[in-house]
C-alpha positions as CSV (number, residue, x, y, z in Angstrom):
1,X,27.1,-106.3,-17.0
2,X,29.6,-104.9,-14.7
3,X,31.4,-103.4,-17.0
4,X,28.8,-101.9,-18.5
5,X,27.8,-100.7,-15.0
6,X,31.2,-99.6,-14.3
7,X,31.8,-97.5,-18.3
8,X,28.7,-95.5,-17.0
9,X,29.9,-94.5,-13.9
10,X,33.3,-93.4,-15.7
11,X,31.0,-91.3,-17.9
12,X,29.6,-89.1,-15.4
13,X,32.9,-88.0,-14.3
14,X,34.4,-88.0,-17.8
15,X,32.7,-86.6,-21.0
16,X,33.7,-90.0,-23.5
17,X,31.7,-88.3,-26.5
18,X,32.7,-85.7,-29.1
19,X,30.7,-81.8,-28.5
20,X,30.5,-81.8,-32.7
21,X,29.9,-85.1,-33.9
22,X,27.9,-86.5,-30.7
23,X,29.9,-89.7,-30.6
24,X,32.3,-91.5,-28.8
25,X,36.0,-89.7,-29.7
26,X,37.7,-90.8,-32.6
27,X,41.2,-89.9,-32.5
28,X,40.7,-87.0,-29.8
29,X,42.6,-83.8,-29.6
30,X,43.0,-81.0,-27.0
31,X,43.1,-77.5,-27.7
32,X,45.5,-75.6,-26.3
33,X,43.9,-72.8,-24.6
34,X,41.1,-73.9,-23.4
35,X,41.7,-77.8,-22.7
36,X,38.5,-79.1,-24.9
37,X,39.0,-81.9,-26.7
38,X,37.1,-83.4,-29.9
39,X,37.6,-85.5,-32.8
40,X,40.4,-84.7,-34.6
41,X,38.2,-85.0,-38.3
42,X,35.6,-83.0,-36.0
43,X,37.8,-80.2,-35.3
44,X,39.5,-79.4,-38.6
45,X,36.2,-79.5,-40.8
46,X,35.0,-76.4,-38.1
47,X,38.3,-75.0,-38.5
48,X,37.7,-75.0,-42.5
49,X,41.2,-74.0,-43.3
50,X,41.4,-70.9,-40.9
51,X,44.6,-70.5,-39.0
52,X,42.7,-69.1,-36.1
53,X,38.9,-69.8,-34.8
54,X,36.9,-69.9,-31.6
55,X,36.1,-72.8,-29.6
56,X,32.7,-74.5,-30.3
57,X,32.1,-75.1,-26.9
58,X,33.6,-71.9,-24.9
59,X,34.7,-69.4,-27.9
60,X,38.0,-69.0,-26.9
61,X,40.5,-68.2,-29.9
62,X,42.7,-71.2,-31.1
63,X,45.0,-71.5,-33.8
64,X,44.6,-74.7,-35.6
65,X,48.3,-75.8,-35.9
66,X,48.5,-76.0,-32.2
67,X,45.9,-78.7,-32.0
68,X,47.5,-81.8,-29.5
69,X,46.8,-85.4,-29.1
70,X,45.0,-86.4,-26.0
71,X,47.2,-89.7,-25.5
72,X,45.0,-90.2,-22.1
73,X,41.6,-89.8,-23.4
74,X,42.4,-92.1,-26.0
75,X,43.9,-94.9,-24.2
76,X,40.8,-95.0,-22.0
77,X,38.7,-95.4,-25.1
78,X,40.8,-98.2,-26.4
79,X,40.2,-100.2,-23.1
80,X,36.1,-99.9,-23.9
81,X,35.3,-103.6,-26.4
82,X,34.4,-102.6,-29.1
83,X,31.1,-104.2,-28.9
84,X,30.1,-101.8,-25.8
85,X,31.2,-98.7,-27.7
86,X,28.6,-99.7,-30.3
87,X,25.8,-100.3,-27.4
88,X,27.3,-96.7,-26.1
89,X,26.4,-95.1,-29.4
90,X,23.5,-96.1,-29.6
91,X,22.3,-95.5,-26.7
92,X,19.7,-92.8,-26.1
93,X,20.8,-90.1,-24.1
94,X,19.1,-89.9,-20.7
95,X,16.1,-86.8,-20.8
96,X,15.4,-84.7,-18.3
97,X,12.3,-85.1,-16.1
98,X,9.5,-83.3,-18.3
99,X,11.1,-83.8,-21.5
100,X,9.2,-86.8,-22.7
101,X,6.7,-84.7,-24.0
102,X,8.8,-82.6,-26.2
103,X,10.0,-86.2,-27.9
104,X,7.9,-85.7,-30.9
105,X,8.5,-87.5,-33.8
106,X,10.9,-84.6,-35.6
107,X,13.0,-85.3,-32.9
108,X,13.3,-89.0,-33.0
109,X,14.1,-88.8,-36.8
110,X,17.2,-86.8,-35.9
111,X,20.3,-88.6,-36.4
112,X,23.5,-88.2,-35.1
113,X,24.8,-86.7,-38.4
114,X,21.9,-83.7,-38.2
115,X,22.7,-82.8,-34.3
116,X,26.5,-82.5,-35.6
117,X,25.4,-80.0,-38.5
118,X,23.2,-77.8,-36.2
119,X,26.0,-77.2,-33.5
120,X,28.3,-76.9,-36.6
121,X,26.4,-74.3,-38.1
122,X,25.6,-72.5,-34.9
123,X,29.4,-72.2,-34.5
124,X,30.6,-70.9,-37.6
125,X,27.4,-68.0,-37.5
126,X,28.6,-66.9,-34.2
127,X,32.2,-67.2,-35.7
128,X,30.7,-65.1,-38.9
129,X,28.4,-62.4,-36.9
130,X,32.1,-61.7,-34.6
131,X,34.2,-61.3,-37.7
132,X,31.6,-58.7,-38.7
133,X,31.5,-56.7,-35.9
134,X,35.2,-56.4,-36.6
135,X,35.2,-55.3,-39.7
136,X,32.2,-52.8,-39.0
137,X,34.2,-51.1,-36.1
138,X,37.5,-51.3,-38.3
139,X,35.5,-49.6,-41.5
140,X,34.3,-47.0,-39.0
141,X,37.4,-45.8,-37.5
142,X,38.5,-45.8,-41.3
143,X,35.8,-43.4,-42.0
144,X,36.8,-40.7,-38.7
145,X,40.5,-41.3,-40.2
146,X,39.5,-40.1,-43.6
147,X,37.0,-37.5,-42.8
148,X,40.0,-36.1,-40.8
149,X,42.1,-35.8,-43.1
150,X,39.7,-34.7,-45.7
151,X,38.8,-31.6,-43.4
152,X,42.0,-30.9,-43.0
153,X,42.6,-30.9,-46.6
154,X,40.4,-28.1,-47.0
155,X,41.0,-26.4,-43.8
156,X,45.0,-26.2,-45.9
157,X,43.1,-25.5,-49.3
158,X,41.7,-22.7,-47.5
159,X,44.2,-21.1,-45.8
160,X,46.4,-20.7,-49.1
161,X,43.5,-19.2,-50.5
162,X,43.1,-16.6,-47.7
163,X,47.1,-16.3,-47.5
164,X,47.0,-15.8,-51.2
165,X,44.3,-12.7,-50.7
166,X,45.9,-11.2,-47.6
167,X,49.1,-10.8,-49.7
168,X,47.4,-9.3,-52.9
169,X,46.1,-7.2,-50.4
170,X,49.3,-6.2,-48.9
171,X,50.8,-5.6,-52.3
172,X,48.2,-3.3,-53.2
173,X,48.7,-1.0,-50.4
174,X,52.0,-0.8,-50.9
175,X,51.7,-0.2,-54.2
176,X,49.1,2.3,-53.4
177,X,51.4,4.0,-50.9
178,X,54.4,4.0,-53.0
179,X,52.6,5.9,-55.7
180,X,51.3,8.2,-53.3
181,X,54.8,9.1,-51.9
182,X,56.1,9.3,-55.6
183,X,53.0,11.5,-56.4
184,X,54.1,13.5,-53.2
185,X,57.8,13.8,-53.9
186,X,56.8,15.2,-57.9
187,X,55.2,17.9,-55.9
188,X,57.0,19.0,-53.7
189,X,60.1,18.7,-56.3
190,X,57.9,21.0,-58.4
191,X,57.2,23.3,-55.6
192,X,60.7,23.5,-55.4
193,X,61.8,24.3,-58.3
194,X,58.7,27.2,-59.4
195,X,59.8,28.9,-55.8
196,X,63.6,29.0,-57.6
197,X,62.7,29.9,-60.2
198,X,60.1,33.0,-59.0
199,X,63.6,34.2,-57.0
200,X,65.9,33.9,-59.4
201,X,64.1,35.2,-62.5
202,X,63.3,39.1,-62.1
203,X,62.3,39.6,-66.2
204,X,58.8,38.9,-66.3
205,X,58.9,37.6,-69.7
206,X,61.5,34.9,-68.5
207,X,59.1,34.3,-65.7
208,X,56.5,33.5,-67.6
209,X,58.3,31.5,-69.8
210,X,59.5,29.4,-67.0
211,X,55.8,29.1,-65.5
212,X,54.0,27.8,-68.3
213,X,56.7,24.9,-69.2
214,X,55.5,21.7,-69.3
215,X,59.3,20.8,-68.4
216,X,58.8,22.5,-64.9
217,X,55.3,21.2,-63.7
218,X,54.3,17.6,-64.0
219,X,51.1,16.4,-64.5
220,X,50.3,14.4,-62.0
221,X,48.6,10.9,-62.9
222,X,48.0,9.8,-59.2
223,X,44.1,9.6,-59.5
224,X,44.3,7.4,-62.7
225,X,46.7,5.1,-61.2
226,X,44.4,4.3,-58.1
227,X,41.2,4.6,-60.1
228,X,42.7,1.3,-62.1
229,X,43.4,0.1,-59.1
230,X,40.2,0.0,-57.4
231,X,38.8,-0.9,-60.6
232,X,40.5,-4.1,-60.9
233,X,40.1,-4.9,-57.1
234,X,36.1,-4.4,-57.9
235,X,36.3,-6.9,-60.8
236,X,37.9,-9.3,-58.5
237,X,35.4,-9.0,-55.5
238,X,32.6,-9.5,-58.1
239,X,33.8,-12.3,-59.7
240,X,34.7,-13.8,-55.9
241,X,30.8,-13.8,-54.8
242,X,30.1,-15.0,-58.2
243,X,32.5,-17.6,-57.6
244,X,31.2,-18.5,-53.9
245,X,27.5,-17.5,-53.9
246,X,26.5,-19.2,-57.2
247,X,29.1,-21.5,-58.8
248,X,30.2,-23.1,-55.3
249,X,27.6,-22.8,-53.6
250,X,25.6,-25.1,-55.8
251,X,27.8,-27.6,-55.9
252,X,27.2,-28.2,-51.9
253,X,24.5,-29.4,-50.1
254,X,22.7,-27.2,-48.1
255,X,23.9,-27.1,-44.4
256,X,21.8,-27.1,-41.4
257,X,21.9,-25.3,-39.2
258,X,23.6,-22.0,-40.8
259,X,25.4,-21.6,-37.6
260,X,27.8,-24.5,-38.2
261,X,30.3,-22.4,-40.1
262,X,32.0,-19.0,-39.6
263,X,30.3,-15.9,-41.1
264,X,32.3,-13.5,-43.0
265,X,33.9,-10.2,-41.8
266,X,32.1,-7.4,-42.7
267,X,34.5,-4.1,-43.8
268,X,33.4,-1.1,-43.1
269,X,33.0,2.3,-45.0
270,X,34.1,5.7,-44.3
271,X,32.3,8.3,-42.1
272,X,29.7,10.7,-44.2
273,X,27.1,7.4,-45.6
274,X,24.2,8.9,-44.5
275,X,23.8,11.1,-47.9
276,X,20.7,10.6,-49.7
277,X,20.9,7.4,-52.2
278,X,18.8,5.0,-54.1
279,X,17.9,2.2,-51.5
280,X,20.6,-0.4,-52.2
281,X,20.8,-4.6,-52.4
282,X,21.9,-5.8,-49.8
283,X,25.4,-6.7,-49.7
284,X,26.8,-10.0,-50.1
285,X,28.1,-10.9,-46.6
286,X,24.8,-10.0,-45.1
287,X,22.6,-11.9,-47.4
288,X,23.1,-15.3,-46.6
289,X,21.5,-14.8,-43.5
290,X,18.8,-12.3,-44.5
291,X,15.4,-12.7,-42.7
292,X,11.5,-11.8,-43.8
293,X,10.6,-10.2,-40.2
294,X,6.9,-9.1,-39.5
295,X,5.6,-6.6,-36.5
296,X,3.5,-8.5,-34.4
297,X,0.1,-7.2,-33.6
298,X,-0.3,-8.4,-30.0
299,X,2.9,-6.7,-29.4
300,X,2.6,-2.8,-30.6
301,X,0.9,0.2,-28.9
302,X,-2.4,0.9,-29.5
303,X,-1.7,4.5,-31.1
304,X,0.8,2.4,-33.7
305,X,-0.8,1.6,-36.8
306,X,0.7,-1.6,-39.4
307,X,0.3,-1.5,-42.4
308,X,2.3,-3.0,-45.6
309,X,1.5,-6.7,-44.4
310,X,2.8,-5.9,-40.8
311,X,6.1,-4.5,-42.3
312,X,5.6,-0.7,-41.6
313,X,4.8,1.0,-38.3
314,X,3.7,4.5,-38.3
315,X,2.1,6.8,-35.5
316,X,-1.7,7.2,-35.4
317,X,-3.9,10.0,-34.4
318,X,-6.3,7.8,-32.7
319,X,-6.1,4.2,-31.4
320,X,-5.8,0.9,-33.6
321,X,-8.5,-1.5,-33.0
322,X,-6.0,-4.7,-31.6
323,X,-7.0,-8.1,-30.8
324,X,-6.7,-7.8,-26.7
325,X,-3.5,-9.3,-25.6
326,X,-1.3,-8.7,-22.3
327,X,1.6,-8.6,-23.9
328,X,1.1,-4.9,-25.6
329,X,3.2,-1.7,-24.8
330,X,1.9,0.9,-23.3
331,X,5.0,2.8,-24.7
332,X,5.2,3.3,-28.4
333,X,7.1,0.2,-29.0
334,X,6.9,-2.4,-31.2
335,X,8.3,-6.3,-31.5
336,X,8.9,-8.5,-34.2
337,X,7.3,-11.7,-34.3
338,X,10.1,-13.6,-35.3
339,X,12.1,-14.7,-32.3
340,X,15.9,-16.0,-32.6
341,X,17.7,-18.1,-30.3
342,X,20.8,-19.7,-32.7
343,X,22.6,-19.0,-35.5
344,X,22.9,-15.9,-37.6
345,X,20.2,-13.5,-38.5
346,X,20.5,-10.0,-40.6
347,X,17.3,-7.7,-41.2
348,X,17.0,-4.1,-42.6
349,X,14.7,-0.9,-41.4
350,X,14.3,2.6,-43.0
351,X,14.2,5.0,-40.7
352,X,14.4,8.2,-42.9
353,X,10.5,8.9,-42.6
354,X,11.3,9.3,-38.9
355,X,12.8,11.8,-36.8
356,X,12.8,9.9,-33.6
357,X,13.7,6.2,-33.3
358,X,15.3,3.4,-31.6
359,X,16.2,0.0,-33.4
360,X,17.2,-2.9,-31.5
361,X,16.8,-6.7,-30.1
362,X,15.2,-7.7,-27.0
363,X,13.9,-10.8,-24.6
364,X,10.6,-11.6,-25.5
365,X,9.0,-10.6,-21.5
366,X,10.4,-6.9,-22.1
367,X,7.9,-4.9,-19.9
368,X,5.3,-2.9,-21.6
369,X,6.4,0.0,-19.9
370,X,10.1,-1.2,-20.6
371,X,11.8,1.2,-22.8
372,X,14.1,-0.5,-25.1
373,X,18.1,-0.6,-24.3
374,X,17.2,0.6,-21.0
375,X,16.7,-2.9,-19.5
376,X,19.6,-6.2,-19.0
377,X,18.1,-7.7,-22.1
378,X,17.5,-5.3,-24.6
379,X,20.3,-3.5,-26.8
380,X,19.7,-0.6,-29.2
381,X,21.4,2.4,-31.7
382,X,18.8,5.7,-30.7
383,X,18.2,8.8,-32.8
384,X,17.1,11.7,-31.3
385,X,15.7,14.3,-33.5
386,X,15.7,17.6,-31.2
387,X,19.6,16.4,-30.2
388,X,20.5,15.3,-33.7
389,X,23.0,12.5,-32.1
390,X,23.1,8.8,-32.4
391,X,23.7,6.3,-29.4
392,X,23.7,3.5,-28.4
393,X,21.6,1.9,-25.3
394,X,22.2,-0.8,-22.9
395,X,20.9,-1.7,-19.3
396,X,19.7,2.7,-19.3
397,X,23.9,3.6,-20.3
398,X,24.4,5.4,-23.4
399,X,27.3,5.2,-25.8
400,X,27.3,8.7,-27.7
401,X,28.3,7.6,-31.6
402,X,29.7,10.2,-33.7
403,X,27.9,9.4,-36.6
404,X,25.8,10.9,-38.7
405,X,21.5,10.2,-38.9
406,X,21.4,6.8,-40.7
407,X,18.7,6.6,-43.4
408,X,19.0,2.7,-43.2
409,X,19.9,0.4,-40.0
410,X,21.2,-3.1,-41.0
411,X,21.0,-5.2,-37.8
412,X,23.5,-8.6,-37.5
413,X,22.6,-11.0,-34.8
414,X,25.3,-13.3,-34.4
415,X,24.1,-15.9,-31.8
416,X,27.3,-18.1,-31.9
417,X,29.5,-15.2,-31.2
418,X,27.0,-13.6,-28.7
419,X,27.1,-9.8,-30.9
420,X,24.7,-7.4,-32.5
421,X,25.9,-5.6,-34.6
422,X,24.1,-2.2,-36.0
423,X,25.2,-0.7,-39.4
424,X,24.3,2.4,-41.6
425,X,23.5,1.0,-44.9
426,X,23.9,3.8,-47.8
427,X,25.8,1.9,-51.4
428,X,28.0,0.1,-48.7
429,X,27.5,-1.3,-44.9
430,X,29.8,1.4,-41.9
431,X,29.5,-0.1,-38.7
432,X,27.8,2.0,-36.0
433,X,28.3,-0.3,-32.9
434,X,28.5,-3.9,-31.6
435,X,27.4,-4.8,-28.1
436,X,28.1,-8.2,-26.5
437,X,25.0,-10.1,-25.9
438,X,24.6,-11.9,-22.0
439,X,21.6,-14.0,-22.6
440,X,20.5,-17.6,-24.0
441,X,16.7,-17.1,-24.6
442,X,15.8,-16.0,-28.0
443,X,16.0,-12.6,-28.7
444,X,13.2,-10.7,-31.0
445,X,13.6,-7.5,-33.0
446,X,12.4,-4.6,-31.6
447,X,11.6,-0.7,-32.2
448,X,10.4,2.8,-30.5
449,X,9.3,5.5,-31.9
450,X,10.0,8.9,-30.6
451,X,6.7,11.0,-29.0
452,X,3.0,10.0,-30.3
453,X,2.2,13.8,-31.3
454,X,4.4,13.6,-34.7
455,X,3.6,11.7,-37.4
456,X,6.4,9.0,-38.0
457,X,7.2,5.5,-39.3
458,X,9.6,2.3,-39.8
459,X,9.8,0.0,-42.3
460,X,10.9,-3.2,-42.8
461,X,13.0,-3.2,-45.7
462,X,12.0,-6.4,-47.9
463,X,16.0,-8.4,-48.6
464,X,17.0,-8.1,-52.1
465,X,18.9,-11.0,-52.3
466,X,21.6,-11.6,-55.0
């Protein structure tokens, strides 16, 4: 009895029973990092085979070939008789206060063997749920890696392609140039020689003979040349936004938001567009970002009629019964109802049925007695009938444009950039003037039309999109 006395005493200051099994240690083993020691049987079924787990009791990595006999631990259990290690094992382990009442009879059924599988199984899903986490992170830094190189794949793919069109380019201007020179050198070589000839020859006869020769005057092909030229650099810009507006285009998903990538350059034309033409499509560039803007009705002076669906503004001879709303001008101005405050917007006004008008952007509390481009936040290109000039307005300082009366304002909001960008649209886009924008809120189309005594309007020109 005082032996027995004595082995429980030993127990409280020294755990004598495996963590896996429950039972008193057969053949015990320590693991190296950590200093636990179980079963040796115990410890290589949990380690299955793997060269490196996590201990059961503290998870602290161990490799299973480092495992070492605890010589100690099992000395002490060989001094234990046998026929006390038996009482040991099957003795109940002491309860806490309380936990009588939780001894139901699912609990008394459990046997050594089931305890041993539930830590087991515990183990190896905390073992299982680590190891995913692993591979998770290392799958997802897989994913950055190949994205990375993926993007700049095509950033390369890209590049050639633009390198390839900048140097077509420069070849065709030099071979434009050359032929121009060569064109001028046959001329002047021509010149030449009739203005020696005219000296030298006094019979009139010989003169004549000399002037008419085809062996003295060259025809000159010059225009041909170039008109092949052009033609064959039109074929290849047609088949390009065929190419990337249709065929390529489809194969993507759409991308949101439209800001996300870098719009196009825009060329423009030479001076003299605003001759009378059929109304054209809009160009390519411009159309991927084409909007279907509206006049607002609480936002237009009374003496402003809309009509065409709230896409043509014209001057009345009597006031427009409006809803009542603070917001409207008491100038003859009108907004948009469309607001913008990211990405890249384009819309199109005719302005030819007007002789006084101002198209432009502006911050959505504009004063009603604010004329537009005369305020911080409110940009705009002006025409001026009486003056017959074009200019541009910003915070009440005018930029005089030498340009002539556009028929057609294209405006090109680019949020990212922070421009607006005005343009007379006749068969192709000429830039009139970009101002820098200085404000985050959205902006909103706007418009003013000159004096309320002559009959005048703007319209919204509906995109034709191709």
């Amino acid at each position: 009895m005082a032996v027995v006395i004595e082995l429980e005493r030993l127990q409280r200051v020294l755990e004598l029973h495996c963590s896996c099994c429950l039972q008193l240690f057969a053949e015990p083993v320590r693991l190296t990092g950590c200093g636990h020691s179980f079963c040796r049987g115990c410890i290589l079924r949990y380690c299955a085979g793997q060269p490196r787990v996590l201990c059961p009791l503290c998870r602290r990595p161990f490799e299973s070939q480092h495992l070492r006999p605890n010589r100690e631990l099992a000395a002490l259990l060989s001094l234990i008789p046998r026929e006390l290690q038996e009482s040991l094992e099957t003795q109940e382990e002491p309860e806490p206060r309380g936990a009588a009442a939780c001894n139901d009879l699912s609990r008394a059924r459990r046997g050594p063997g089931e305890k041993e599988e539930e830590i087991w199984e515990s183990s190896r899903q905390q073992e299982i749920t680590a190891e995913t986490v692993h591979l998770l992170r290392k799958d997802l830094n897989k994913t950055k890696e190949y994205t990375s190189q993926i993007k700049s794949q095509i950033t390369k793919y890209f590049c050639y392609m633009k390198e390839y069109v900048e140097r077509q380019e420069r070849n065709t201007l030099m071979f434009i140039e050359q032929e121009q020179k060569a064109a001028q050198q046959k001329i002047e070589e021509t010149i030449h020689q009739l203005t020696d000839i005219k000296a030298q020859t006094s019979d009139l006869s010989e003169r004549q003979r000399y002037e008419g020769s085809p062996s003295t005057i060259y025809k000159i092909t010059l225009d041909e040349k170039l008109n092949v030229v052009k033609s064959a650099v039109e074929d290849l810009r047609k088949k390009l936004e065929i190419l990337l507006l249709e065929n390529y285009a489809q194969q993507l998903p759409p991308v949101q938001p439209p800001d996300s990538y870098q719009e196009p350059s825009v060329c423009s034309s030479s001076p003299g567009a605003a001759a009378e033409s059929p109304e054209p499509s809009i160009s390519s560039p411009f159309s991927l970002w084409a909007e279907d803007v509206t006049f607002d009705p609480t936002r237009v002076h009374e003496r402003l009629a809309l009509t065409a669906q709230n896409r043509r503004v014209m001057v009345s001879s009597h006031p427009t019964t409006y809803q009542p709303s603070p917001k409207r001008f008491c100038i003859s101005q009108v907004m948009c109802s469309q607001g913008f405050s990211t990405g890249s917007h384009y819309w199109e006004v005719i302005t030819k049925d007007s002789d006084g008008w101002a198209v432009g952007v502006a911050h959505e509390m504009i004063g009603k007695r604010e004329k537009l481009g005369r305020t911080e936040h409110s940009w705009c290109v002006e025409w001026l009938g009486p003056k017959k000039q074009l200019s541009a307005w910003h915070k009440d300082q005018e930029t005089l444009l030498q340009k002539d009366k556009p028929l057609k304002v294209g405006v090109f909001l680019e949020l990212q950039k922070k421009t607006v960008s005005f343009y007379s649209i006749t068969d192709k886009e000429m830039l009139l003037h970009t101002f820098e924008i200085s404000t985050s809120d959205p902006l909103y189309p706007a418009f003013w039309l000159f004096t309320l005594e002559r009959n005048g309007s703007l319209t919204i020109s509906q995109p034709n999109r191709r």
